[in-house]
C-alpha positions, 0 to 999 in steps of 0.5 A, a space after each residue: 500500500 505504501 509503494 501504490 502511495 509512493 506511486 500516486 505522488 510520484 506520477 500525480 501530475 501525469 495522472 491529472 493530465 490524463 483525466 482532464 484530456 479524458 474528460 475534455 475528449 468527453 466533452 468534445 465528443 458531446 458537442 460533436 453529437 450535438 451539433 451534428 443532430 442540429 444539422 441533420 434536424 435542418 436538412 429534414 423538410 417540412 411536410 407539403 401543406 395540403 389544401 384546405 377542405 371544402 364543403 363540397 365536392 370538386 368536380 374535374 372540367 371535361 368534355 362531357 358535363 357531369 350530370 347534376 345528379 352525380 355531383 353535390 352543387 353549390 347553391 345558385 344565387 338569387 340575380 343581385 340587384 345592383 348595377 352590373 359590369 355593363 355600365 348601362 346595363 343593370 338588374 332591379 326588383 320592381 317594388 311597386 308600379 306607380 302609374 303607366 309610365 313609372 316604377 319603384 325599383 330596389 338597385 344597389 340596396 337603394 330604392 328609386 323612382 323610375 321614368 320609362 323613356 319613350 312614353 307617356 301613359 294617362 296620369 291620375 284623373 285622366 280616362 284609362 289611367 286605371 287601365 294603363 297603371 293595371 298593364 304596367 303592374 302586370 308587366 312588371 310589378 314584383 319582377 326582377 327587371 333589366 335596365 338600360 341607359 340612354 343619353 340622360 340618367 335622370 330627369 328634371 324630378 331626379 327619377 331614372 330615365 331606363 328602358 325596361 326589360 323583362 327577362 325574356 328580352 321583351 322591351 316594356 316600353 314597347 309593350 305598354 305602347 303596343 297594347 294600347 296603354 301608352 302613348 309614344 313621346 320622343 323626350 330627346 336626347 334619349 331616342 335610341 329606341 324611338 322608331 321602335 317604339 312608335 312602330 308599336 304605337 302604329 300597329 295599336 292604333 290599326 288594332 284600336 286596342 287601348 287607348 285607342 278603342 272606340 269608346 261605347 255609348 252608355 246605354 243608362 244615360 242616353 242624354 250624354 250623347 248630346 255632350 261633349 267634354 273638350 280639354 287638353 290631353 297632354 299624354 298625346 301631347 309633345 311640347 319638345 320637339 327632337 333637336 331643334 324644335 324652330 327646325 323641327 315644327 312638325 314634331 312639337 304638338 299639342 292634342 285637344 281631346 273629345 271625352 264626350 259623345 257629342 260633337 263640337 264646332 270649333 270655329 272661333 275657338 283659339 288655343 295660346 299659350 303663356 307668351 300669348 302667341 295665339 292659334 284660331 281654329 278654321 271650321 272645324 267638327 271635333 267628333 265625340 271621342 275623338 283627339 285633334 292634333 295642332 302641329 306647330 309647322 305647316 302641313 295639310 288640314 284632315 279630320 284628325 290634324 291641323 297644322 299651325 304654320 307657325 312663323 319664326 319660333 316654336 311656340 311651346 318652351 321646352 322648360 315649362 308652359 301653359 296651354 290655354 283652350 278658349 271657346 268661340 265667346 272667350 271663355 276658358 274651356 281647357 287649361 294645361 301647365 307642364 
């Protein structure tokens, strides 16, 4: 034991080192180990995301469709009603039917007064406007419509000015004039459509439907035949010519209409309007039921038409005026403002 002492003493120092490079080779090794599974975990790739799971099932585009019944579909939504990628185009939901010639529409979210462009239907108190309105509604009232712009957005009350469409394609415009329950009224500069719509106002005319029908002798009032009931029908009426209206005359009327059944010699009666430029009517008969037109321009008298041949200017001002209608001793017989 005292040799193994010796020993120890002797060779402490190369004992000592012997250990500590022991244990730094064991550290070194350690670290080594260390660093290498930091390595090896930054070599391994993350796993590929995989798309997020839909409620439904993909079907491929092929050349064949799948039939409906051999795929889940998403529901088809409801025709939004807001304005559509074509600027003058756009989809509505008809709230209500107002009169003959306008609407309430929902578009955007926002509900707006709308004035179909081209026509002029009987407003509230005048014959037929019960009629006109009943056709407007059955039209289009709580339809999905489609609308189109033409020159002007709104008119001077800040309604909508559109042509309306139903969605198989038929033109409203047209169809109230077509069967009788609107009159066709060029309001320039929105006349895209003009010549169809007054194409349609022909064939109702030849077909006497509508506002156009011969209207029947009430049998239970036998002494109205001898009455007659003359006022100015501004539904028939056009104070706005298109363009020019000085160059243009013959496209800016006025109407004086017989609701009555008996007839009216209009000799000596006169119509003017608020600047005082005065019409005297020649001999002429207004039959019962019946509409006469004064043209401003020139032309040839008929039954139906007279012509005013008016010299220098238009006479009725696009921005507002009154038509006065005054009887043979001067008394005022039928009043119109617009």
């Amino acid at each position: 034991m005292a040799k193994f002492v010796t020993y120890l003493h002797r060779y402490r120092w190369w004992i000592l080192a012997g250990f500590t490079l022991i244990v730094f080779s064991l550290i070194f090794l350690l670290v080594l180990d260390v660093l290498s599974m930091v390595d090896y975990s930054s070599q391994i790739e993350e796993p590929e995301q995989l798309p997020p799971t839909f409620p439904y099932t993909q079907v491929a585009i092929t050349d064949t469709p799948t039939p409906i019944s051999q795929a889940v579909q998403t529901p088809i939504p409801a025709i939004e009603t807001k304005i559509s990628e074509d600027p003058i185009r756009q989809h509505a939901f008809v709230q209500r039917v107002i009169d003959g010639d306008s609407i309430e529409v929902i578009l955007d979210g926002e509900t707006y007064q709308l004035r179909y462009i081209g026509i002029d239907a009987p407003e509230i108190g005048m014959p037929l406007f019960k009629g006109a309105m009943e056709a407007n509604e059955v039209f289009v009232e709580h339809q999905i419509v489609e609308l189109e712009r033409d020159i002007s957005d709104l008119d001077k009350y800040g309604r909508l000015l559109r042509y309306v469409y139903l969605l198989d394609g038929r033109m409203v415009n047209i169809e109230l004039v077509g069967s009788g329950w609107a009159y066709a009224i060029a309001y320039p500069p929105d006349v895209k459509h003009q010549d169809l719509i007054i194409s349609s106002e022909q064939e109702a005319k030849k077909e006497g439907i509508g506002l156009w029908a011969p209207l029947e002798t009430p049998a239970q009032d036998l002494a109205i035949s001898t009455e007659y009931d003359i006022h100015v029908d501004p539904a028939c009426s056009q104070f706005n010519a298109p363009g020019n209206d000085n160059d243009n005359k013959n496209e800016e009327y006025v109407c004086i209409a017989n609701r009555g059944l008996g007839t009216v010699e209009l000799i000596g009666w006169s119509i003017r309007d608020e600047y005082g430029w005065t019409y005297k009517f020649p001999a002429f008969i207004l039959e019962g039921t019946s509409i006469l037109q004064l043209f401003t321009g020139c032309g040839i008298d008929s039954s139906e038409e007279l012509y005013w041949c008016k010299d220098e200017t238009a006479v009725w001002n696009n921005d507002g005026d009154c038509v006065y209608l005054q009887d043979s001793e001067g008394i005022e017989a039928g009043k119109y403002c617009y």
